[in-house]
N, C-alpha and C positions, 0 to 999 in steps of 0.2 A: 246578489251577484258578486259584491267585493268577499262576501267570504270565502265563497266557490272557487275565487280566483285564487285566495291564500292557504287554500286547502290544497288545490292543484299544484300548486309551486311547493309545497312543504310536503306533500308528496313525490315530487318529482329532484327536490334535493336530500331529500331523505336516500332516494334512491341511488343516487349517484355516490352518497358519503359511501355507497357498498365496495369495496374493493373487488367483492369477490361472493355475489350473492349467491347463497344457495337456491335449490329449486324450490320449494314454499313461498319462500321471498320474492322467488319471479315472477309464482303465479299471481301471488296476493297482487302484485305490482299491476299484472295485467287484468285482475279482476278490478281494481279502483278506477286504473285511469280510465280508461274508455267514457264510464259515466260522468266524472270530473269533466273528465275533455269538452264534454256534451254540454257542459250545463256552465262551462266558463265562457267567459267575453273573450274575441278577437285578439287580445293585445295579451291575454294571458296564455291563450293558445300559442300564438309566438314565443311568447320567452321559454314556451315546456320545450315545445318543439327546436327551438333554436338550443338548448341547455342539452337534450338527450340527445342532438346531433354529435354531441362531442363522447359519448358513453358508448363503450363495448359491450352493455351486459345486455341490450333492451330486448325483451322476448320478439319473437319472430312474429306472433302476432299483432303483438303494438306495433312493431316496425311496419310492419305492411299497412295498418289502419292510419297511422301519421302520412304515410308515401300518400296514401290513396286521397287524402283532404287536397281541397284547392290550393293551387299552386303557391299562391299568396302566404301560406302556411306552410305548408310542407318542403318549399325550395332550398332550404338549410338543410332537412335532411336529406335530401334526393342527392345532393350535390358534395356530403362531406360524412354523413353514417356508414358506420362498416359494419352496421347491422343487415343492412340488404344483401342478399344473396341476388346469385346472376339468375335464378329465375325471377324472382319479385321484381329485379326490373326491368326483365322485359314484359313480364304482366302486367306492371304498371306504366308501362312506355306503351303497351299495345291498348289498353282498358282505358286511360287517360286525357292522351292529349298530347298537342305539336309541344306545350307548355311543359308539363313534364319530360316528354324526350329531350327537349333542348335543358334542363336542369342534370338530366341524367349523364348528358353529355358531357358539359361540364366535371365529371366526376376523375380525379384522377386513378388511370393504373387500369383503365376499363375491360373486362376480359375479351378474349379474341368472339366468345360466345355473344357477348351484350352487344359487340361493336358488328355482327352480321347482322343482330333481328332489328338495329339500328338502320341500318343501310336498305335491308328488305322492306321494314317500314317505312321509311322514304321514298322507296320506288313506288311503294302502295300510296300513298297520300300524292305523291306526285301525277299517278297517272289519273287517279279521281279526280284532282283540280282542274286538270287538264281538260277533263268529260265535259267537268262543268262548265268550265269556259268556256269549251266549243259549244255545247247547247245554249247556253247565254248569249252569245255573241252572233249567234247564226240569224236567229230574226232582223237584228241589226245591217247585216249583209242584207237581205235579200229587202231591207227597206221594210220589214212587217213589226218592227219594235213599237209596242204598246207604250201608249202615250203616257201611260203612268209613271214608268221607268225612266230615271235622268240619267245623265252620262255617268255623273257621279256612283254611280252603284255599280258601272262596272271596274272602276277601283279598287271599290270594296272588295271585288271578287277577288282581284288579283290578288289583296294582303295574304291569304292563305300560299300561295304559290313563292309570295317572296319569303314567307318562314320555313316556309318547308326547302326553299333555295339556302339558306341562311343554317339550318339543322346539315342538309348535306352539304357545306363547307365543311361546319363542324366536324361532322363525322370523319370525312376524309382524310380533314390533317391529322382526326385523332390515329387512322389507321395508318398512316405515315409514319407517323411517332412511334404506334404500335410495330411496326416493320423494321424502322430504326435501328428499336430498343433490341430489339431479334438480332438484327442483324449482329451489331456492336457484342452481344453474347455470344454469338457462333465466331467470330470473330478472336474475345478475348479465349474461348474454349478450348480456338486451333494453337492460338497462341503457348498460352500454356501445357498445354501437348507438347510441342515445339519445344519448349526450353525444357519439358520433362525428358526428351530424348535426348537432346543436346545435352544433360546434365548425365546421361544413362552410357552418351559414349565415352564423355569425357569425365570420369570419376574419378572420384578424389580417392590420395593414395590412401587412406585409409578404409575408405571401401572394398573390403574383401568379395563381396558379391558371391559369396557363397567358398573362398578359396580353403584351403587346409591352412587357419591360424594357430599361431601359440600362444596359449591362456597365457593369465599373469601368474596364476599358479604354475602351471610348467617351467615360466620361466624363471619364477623364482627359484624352485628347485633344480632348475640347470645353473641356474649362478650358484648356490652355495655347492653345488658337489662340484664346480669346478674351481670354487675356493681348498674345497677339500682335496682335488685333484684323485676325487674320484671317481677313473673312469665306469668301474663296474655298474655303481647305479646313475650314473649320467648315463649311461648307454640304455637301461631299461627305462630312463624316463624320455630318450628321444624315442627308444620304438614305442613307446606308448605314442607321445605327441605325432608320430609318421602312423599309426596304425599298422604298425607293419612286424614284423620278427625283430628278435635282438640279435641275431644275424647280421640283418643289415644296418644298424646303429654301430656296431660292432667294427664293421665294415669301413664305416665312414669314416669311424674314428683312428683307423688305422693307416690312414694317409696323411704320413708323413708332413707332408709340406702347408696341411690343411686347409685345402680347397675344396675337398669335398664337405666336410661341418661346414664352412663358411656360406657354401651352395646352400646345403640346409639350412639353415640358421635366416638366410635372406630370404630364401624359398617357404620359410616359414611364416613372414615377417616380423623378423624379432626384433626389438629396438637398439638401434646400430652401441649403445653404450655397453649392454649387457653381450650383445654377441663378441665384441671386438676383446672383450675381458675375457668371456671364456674360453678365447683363441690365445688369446695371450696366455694363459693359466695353462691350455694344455700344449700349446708349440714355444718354447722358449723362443725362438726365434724370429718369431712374428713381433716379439716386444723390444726387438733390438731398432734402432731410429737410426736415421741415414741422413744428411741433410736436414735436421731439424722432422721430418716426417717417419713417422712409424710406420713400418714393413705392414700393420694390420692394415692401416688406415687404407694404406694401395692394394691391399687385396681387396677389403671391404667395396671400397668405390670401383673399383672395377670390373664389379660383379652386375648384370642389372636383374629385376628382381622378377620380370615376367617369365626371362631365360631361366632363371633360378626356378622360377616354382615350374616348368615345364619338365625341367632333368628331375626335378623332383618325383614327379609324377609318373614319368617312364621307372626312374628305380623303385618306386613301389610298386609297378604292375610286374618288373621285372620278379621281385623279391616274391609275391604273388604266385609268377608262376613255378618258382621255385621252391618256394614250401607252401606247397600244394597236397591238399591228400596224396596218398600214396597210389592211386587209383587214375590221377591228375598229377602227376613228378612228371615231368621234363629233363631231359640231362642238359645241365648249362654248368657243365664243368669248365667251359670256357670264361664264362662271366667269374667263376670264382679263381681264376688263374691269371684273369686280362689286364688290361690295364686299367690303373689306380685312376687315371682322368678320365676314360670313358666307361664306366661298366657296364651300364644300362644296353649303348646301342648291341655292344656284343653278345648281352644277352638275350636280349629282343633277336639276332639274328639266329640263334641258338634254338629260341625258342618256338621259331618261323619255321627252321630246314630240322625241327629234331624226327629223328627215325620214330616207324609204328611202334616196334619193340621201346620199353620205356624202362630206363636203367637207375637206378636211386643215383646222389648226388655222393659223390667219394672225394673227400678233401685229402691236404695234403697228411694232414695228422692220423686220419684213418688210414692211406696207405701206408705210413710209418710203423702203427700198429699193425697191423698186417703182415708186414714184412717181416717184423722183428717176434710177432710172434710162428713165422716159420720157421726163423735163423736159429729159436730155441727147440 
């Protein structure tokens, strides 16, 4: 018997040294022990079973064969193996005994599953004891209790009723605990919902949210052509950055007191150093200082940057409708003739009231040639 016993243990820490058994090694595992198990002393069966309570890898079938031994044995692992699955304990809570359901009980993190055939088992053993009692106790009543019977045995009866009173405490507070734990999740879930929308209204200025930004390449080649002061291709790299004609870069750029680049440039969101340079660079007068403060700096801040990308957004549908297929022209000879500070609205109004007949767009330059070549 003591070798049986040193064989089971060298066995069963062999198995444990596995980090990571493979399947051969699980079977072999589960082909040993069984017969070990069988042929060792009480007190070696303990320490196996108290030792593979702590191990993840035990085959399914061992785990269910230790569950299923008396309680005496098996109570470490019912109570602490995360080898069981939630059907094996309810198989072994319904196949068992008050003894193992109340081990099983004990177990933390118990599934909503375990914790009903828990509770329906209790109802069941509850209403049995109850049968019993009442047939025991009824001769008693009516004065017909056999003389062999002491009072003492109907005590006895009652032990089953107060374990099974004692399992359903257990249970209930576990399902308490279980609802709790629910609850406190639904709870932190809304929670953080909550400050995910709270973070969705309130978005940091860096959050474009999908806005028309300027790359760091764009901007880098709008800084040096505006070192070079030139406007030619600064203009083909803003209508690039606007997705729009060089038309209306063109356009922007031709306002004088430059408020309209500066709309862009915000509406963009360029970084306030490089846009105020390349205003400076192309409006000499924006770099002249008043007070200790630069003429950019108060246009720059007096711009805000929502308003900025909204006029931005109209002079691109405007620009849009205006070089259009030729099929899709609009006349918005007004929008190229209107005023330097609003173009957009006028040409949205343009483009709202234009006639069915659809006229190409005639600048001032083409009527000049025009003219001039009749005058010849």
């Amino acid at each position: 018997m003591r070798n049986k016993d040193v064989v089971l243990m060298a066995t069963v820490t062999s198995f444990e040294s596995l980090p990571h058994p493979s399947r051969s090694e699980l079977r072999q595992f589960a082909e040993l022990f069984s017969p070990l198990f069988r042929a060792s002393s009480d007190e070696a069966r303990r320490q196996a079973v108290a030792a593979l309570s702590q191990s993840r890898h035990v085959p399914p079938a061992v785990a269910f064969f230790i569950a299923s031994q008396p309680i005496a044995v098996s109570a470490p692992f019912l109570t602490a193996s995360p080898c069981l699955t939630n059907e094996a304990l309810i198989t072994i809570a319904k196949s068992q005994g008050v003894d193992h359901a109340r081990a099983i009980v004990r177990r933390e993190n118990l599934a909503p599953a375990v914790i009903d055939a828990l509770v329906a088992l209790r109802y069941e053993r509850t209403a049995s004891s109850q049968m019993t009692a009442a047939e025991t106790t009824q001769p008693a009543r009516e004065g017909n209790m056999p003389a062999d019977i002491e009072p003492s045995a109907l005590d006895m009866l009652a032990g089953p009723m107060a374990a099974d009173v004692e399992v359903t405490e257990t249970v209930e507070a576990a399902i308490a605990e279980a609802r709790e734990a629910e609850r406190m999740l639904r709870e932190n879930e809304l929670r953080d919902r909550l400050k995910r929308l709270a973070g969705h209204n309130e978005r940091k200025p860096e959050d474009r949210l999908g806005l028309r930004t300027l790359s760091s390449v764009q901007a880098a080649l709008l800084v040096r052509f505006a070192r070079l002061r030139d406007a030619a291709h600064f203009a083909g790299v803003l209508a690039d950055a606007l997705s729009s004609s060089r038309w209306l870069a063109e356009r922007v750029l031709l306002d004088v007191s430059g408020l309209q680049l500066a709309t862009v440039l915000k509406g963009l969101h360029t970084e306030r150093a490089d846009a105020t340079y390349i205003l400076q660079r192309f409006y000499d007068h924006l770099a002249e200082t008043k007070a200790g403060i630069n003429r950019v700096d108060v246009l720059w801040d007096g711009l805000d940057e929502d308003q900025c990308g909204r006029r931005l957004e109209s002079w691109r549908r405007a620009d849009r409708y205006t070089h259009a297929p030729a099929h899709e022209q609009i006349r918005v000879s007004e929008f190229a003739l209107g005023n330097t500070d609003a173009p957009v609205e006028e040409a949205a109004e343009s483009a709202d009231t234009a006639p069915a007949q659809i006229r190409p767009l005639r600048t001032t330059a083409s009527l000049r040639r025009a003219s001039g070549h009749r005058g010849r």
